[in-house]
C-alpha positions as CSV (number, residue, x, y, z in Angstrom):
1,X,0.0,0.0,0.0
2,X,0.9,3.7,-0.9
3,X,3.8,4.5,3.0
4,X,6.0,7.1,3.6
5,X,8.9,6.1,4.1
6,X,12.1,6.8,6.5
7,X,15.1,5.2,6.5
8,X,14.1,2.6,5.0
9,X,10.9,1.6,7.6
10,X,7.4,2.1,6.6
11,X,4.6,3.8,8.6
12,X,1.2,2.9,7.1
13,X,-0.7,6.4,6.1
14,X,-4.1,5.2,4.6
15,X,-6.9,7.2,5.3
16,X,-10.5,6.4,6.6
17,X,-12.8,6.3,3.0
18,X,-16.3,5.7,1.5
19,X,-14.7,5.1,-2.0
20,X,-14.4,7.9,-3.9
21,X,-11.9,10.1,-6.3
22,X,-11.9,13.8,-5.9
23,X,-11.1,16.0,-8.7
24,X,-11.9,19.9,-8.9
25,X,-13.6,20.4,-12.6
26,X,-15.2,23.6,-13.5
27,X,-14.1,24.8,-10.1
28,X,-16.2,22.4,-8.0
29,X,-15.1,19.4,-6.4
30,X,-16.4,16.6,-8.1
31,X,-16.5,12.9,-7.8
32,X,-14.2,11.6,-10.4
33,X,-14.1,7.5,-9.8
34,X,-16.7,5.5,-7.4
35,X,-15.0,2.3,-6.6
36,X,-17.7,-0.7,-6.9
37,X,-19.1,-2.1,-3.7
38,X,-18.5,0.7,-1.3
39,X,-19.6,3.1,0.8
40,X,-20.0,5.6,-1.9
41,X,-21.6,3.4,-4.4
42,X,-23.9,1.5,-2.1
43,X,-25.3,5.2,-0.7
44,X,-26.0,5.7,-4.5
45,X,-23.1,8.5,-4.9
46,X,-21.6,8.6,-9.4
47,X,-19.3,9.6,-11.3
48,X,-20.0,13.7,-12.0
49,X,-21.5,14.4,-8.7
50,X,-20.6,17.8,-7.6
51,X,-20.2,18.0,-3.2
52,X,-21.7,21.5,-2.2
53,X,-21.3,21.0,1.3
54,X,-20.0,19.0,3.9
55,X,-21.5,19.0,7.1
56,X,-23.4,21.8,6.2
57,X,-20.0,23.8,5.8
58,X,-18.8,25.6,2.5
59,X,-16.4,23.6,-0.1
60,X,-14.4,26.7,-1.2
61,X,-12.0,26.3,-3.8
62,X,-9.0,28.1,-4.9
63,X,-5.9,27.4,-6.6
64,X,-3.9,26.3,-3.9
65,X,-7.1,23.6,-3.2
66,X,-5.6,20.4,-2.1
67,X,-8.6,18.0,-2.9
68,X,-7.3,15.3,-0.6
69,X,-7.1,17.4,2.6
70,X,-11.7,17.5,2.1
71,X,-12.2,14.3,3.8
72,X,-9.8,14.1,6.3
73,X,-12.5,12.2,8.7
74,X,-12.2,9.6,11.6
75,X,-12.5,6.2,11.4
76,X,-16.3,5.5,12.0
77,X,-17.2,8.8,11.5
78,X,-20.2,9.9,10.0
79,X,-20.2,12.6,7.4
80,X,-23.3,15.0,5.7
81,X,-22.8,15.8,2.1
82,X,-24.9,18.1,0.3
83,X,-25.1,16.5,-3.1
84,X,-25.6,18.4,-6.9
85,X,-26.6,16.1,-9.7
86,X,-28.2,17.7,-13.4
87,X,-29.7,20.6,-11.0
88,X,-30.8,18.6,-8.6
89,X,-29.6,18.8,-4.5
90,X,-29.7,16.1,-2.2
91,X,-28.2,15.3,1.1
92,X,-26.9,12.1,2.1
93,X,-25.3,11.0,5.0
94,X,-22.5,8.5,4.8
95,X,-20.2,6.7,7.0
96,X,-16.3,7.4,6.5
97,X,-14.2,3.8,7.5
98,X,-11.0,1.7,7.3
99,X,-12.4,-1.4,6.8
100,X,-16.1,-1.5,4.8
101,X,-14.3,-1.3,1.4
102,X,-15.8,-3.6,-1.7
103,X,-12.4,-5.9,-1.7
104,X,-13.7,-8.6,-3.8
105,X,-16.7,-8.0,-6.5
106,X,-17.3,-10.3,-9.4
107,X,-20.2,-9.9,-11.9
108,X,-21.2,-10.9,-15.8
109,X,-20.9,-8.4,-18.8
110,X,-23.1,-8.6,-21.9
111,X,-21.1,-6.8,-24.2
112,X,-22.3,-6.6,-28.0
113,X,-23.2,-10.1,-27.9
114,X,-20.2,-11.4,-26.1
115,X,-20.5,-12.9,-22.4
116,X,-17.3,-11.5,-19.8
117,X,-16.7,-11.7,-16.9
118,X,-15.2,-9.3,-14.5
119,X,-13.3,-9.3,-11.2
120,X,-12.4,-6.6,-9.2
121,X,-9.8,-7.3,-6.8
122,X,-9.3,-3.7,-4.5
123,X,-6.9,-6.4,-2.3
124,X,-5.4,-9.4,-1.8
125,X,-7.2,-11.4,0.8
126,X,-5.6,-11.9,4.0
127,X,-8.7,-13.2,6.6
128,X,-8.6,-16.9,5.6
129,X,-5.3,-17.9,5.1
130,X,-3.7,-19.0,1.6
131,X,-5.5,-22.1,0.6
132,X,-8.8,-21.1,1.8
133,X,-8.7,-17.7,-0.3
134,X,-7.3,-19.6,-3.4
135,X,-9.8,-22.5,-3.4
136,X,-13.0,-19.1,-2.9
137,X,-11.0,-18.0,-6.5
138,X,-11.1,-21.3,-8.1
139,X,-14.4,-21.7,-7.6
140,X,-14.5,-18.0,-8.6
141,X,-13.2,-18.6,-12.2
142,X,-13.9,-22.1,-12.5
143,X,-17.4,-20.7,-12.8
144,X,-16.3,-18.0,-15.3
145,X,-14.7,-20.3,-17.4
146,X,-17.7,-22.3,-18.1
147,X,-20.0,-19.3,-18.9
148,X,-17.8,-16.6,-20.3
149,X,-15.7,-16.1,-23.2
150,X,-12.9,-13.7,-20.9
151,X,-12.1,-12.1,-18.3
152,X,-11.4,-8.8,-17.1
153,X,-9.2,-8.8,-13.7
154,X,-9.9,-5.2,-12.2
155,X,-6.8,-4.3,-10.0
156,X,-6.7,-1.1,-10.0
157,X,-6.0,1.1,-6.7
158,X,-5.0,-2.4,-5.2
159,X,-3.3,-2.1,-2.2
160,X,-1.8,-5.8,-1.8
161,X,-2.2,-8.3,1.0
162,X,0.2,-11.4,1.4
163,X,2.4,-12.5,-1.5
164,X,2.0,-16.2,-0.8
165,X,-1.9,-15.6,-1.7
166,X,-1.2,-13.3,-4.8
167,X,1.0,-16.3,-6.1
168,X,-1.8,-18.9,-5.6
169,X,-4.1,-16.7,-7.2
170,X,-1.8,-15.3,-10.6
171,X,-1.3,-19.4,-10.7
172,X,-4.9,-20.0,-11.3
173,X,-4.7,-18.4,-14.6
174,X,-1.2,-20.1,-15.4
175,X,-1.3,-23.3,-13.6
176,X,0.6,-26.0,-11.2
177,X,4.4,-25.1,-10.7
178,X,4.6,-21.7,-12.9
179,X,7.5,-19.7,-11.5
180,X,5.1,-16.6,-9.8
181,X,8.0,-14.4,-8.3
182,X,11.0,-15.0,-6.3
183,X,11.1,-13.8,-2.6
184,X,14.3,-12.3,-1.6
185,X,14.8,-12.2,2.4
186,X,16.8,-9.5,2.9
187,X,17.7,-10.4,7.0
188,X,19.8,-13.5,5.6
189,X,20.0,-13.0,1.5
190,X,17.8,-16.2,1.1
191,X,15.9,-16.5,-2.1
192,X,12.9,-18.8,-1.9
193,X,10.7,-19.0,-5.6
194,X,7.0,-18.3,-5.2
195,X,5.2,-21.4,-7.5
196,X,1.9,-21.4,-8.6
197,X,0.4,-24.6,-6.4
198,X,-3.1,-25.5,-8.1
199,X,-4.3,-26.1,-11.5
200,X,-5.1,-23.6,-13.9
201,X,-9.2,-23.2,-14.3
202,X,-9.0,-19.9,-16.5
203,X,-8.3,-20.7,-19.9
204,X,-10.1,-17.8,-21.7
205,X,-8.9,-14.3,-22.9
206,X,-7.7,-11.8,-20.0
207,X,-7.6,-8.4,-19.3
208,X,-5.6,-7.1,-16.7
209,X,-6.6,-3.2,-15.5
210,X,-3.6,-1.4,-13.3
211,X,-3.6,2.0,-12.5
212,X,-0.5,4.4,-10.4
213,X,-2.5,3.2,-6.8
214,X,-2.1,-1.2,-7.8
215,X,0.7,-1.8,-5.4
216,X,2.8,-4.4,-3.7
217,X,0.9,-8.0,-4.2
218,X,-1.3,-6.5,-6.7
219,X,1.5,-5.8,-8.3
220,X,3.0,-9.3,-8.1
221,X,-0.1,-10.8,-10.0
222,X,-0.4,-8.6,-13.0
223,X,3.5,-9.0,-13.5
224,X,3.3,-12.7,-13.2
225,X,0.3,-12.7,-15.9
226,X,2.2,-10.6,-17.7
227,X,5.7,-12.0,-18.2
228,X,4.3,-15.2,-18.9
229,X,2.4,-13.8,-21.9
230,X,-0.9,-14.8,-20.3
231,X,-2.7,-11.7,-20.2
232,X,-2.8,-7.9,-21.7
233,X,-2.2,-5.3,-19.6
234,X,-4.0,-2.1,-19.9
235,X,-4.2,1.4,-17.6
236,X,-1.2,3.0,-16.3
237,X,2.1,2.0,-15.0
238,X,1.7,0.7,-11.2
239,X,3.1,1.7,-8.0
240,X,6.2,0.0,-8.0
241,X,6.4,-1.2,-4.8
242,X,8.5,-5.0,-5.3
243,X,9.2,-5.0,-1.3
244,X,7.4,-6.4,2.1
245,X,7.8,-5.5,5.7
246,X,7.5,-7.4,9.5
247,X,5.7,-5.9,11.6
248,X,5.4,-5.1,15.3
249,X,3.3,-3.5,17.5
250,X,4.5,-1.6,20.9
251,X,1.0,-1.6,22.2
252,X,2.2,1.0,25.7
253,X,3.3,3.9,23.1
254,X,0.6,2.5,20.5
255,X,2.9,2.3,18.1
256,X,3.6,0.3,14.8
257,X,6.9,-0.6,13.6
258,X,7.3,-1.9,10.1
259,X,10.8,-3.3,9.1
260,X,11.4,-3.5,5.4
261,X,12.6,-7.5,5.1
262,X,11.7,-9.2,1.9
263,X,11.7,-7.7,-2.1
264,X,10.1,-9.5,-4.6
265,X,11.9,-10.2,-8.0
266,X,10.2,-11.5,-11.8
267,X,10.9,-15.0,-12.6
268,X,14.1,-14.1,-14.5
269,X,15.5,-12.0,-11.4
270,X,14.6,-8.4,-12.6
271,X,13.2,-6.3,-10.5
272,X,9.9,-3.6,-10.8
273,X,10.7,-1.9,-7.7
274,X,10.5,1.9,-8.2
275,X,9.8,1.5,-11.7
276,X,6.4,-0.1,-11.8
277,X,4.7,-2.8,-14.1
278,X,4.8,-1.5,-17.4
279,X,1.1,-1.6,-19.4
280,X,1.3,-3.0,-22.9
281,X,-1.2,0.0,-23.4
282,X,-1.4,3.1,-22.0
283,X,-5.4,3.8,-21.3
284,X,-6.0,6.4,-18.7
285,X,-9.2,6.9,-16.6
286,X,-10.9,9.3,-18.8
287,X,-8.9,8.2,-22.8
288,X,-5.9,7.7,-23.8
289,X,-4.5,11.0,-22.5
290,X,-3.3,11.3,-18.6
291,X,-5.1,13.6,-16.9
292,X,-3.6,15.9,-14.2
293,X,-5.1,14.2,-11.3
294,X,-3.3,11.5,-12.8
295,X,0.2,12.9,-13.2
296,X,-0.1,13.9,-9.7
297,X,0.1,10.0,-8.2
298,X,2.3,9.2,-6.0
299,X,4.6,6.2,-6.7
300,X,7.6,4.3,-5.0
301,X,9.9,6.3,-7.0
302,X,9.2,10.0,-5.7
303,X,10.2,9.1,-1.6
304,X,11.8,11.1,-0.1
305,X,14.6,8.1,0.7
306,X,14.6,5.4,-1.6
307,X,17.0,2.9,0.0
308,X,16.1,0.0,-2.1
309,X,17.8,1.4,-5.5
310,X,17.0,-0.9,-9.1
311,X,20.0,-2.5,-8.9
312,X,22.7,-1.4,-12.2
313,X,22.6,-4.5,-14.7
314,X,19.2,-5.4,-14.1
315,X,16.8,-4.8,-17.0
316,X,13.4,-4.8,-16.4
317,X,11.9,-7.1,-18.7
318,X,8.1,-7.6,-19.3
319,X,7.3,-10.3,-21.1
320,X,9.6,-14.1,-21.3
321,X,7.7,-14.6,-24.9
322,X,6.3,-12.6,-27.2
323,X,2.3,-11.8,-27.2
324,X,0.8,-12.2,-30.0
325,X,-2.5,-9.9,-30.8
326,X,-3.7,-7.3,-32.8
327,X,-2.0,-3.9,-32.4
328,X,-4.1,-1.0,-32.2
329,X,-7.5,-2.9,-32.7
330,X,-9.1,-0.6,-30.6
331,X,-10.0,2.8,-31.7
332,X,-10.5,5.7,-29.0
333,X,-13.6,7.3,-30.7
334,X,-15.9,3.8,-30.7
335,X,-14.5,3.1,-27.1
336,X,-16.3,6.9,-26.1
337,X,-19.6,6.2,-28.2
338,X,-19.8,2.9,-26.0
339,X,-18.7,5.1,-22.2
340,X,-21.4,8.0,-23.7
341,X,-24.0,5.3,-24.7
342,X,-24.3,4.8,-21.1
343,X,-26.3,6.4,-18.3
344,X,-24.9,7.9,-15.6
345,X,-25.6,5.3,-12.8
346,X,-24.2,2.4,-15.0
347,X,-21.3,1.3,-13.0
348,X,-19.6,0.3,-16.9
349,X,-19.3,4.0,-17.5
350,X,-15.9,3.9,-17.0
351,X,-13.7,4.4,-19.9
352,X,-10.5,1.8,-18.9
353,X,-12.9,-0.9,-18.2
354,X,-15.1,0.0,-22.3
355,X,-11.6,0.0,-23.6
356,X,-11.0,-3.5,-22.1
357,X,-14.2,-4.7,-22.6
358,X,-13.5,-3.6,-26.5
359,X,-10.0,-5.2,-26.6
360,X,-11.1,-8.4,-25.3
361,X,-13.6,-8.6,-28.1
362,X,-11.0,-7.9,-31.1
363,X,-8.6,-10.5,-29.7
């Protein structure tokens, strides 16, 4: 997950959320992204919606307007926004949290006479322990696999989990014994490989989304997908973070010390860290232009310290094999007659997921 970082330790810094993306657009903070299954979705929030107020106060903007610094809010706490949609105000009160985040959401796409799937994966699963989580996913895709023709694996703004689960999962798609990643430990220079330990049950077409905020173990599953040529990768380059930490807790002082211990390296021994998994194409959240509130993500790279240098020699390498499919298939004027076709409460209005959703079908 996104840290700050000092000398080379990592102190945690997410904030309480409902699931939204601020962005100010005609000078009025907006929601720019709803992620599915939240807060912010499930209280009926879209994309466009303009906040008026919170808590009855003012949303004054100005140039120096930091959009983040809006909902600064407890965990647990409950928050009144004034809402404007087409004209129309509305208040709704909604409950800012930690944990009530839409982690796992799968669902069935009829797109232009073609049956996907998709799966949106906002973590990796840590609750049940490895084989539990892996055998939910088989069953997961097993089902997919019978009654779609793809898949489109959603993990954008992924914040990770355990590495070990990420590595049963990416083997699900790949299948028994497929080199995942290799785990460095960096207390004694150990290098253990990560191997995929069930049988593949995806065969069909994938579609991996990534975005600047898919870190750590969501990271180690679209580059595992990727360098074995089993899936396209589309968004924007990731996070970067190709490291893991220990933890302990100093429960007097209330404090949480995280020790960075582990990195993760691609089959062949390259590394990601810093740099980020590299899309095959570029398709950012509103066409195939980055937007400012884009530009402005935070990655691994721009710390502060970076102790964890991409060491000289090692080239970053994406693929093992070649993919082979159709360059360019996807034009960006029938991918915004498909986001514009749709109404504004259609969670598919989103312009990465129509472009994937159009890719798959060309393949």
């Amino acid at each position: 997950a996104p840290m700050f970082q000092y000398n080379g330790q990592y102190r945690v810094t997410l904030k309480p959320f409902i699931g939204v993306e601020l962005e100010i657009k005609n000078n009025q903070l907006t929601l720019s992204n709803i992620v599915i299954n939240t807060a912010a979705e499930l209280a009926g929030l879209k994309v466009g919606d303009v906040i008026v107020s919170i808590n009855d106060g003012p949303v004054n903007i100005n140039e120096e307007t930091d959009v983040d610094n809006f909902f600064d809010f407890k965990d647990n706490e409950k928050v009144k926004l004034k809402i404007l949609r087409k004209e129309r105000e509305f208040d709704v009160t909604i409950q800012f949290s930690l944990t009530s985040k839409g982690s796992i959401v799968d669902r069935k796409i009829d797109f232009k006479g073609e049956k996907y799937s998709y799966l949106y994966m906002g973590e990796v699963p840590s609750d049940l322990g490895v084989k539990a989580t892996c055998n939910i996913f088989s069953n997961f895709l097993k089902k997919f696999n019978a009654q779609t023709t793809g898949i489109v694996l959603d993990l954008r703004n992924n914040v990770g989990g355990p590495g070990e689960t990420a590595a049963c999962i990416a083997g699900l798609f790949l299948g028994t014994g497929t080199h995942i990643y290799s785990e460095v430990d960096l207390t004694n220079s150990t290098l253990k490989k990560r191997l995929a330990i069930m049988p593949k049950v995806f065969n069909k077409k994938i579609i991996v989304l990534v975005n600047g905020k898919t870190a750590s173990s969501g990271e180690i599953i679209a580059q595992a997908l990727q360098f074995h040529s089993r899936a396209l990768i589309l968004g924007d380059r990731t996070y970067g973070k190709a490291i893991g930490q220990t933890q302990q807790d100093f429960k007097i002082d209330r404090i949480t010390y995280y020790e960075t211990s582990e990195k993760a390296l691609q089959p062949d021994g390259s590394s990601y860290h810093g740099r980020g998994v590299i899309p095959d194409y570029y398709v950012y959240r509103e066409g195939l232009e980055i937007s400012d509130r884009e530009k402005e993500t935070l990655r691994e790279e721009d710390l502060a310290i970076f102790p964890l240098k991409i060491e000289n020699g090692i080239f970053y390498k994406k693929r093992s094999t070649p993919l082979n499919f159709p360059s360019k298939c996807v034009k960006e004027d029938v991918v915004r007659k498909s986001v514009d076709s749709l109404d504004d409460r259609d969670w598919k209005k989103d312009f990465q997921l129509q472009f994937a959703l159009e890719t798959l079908r060309c393949l």
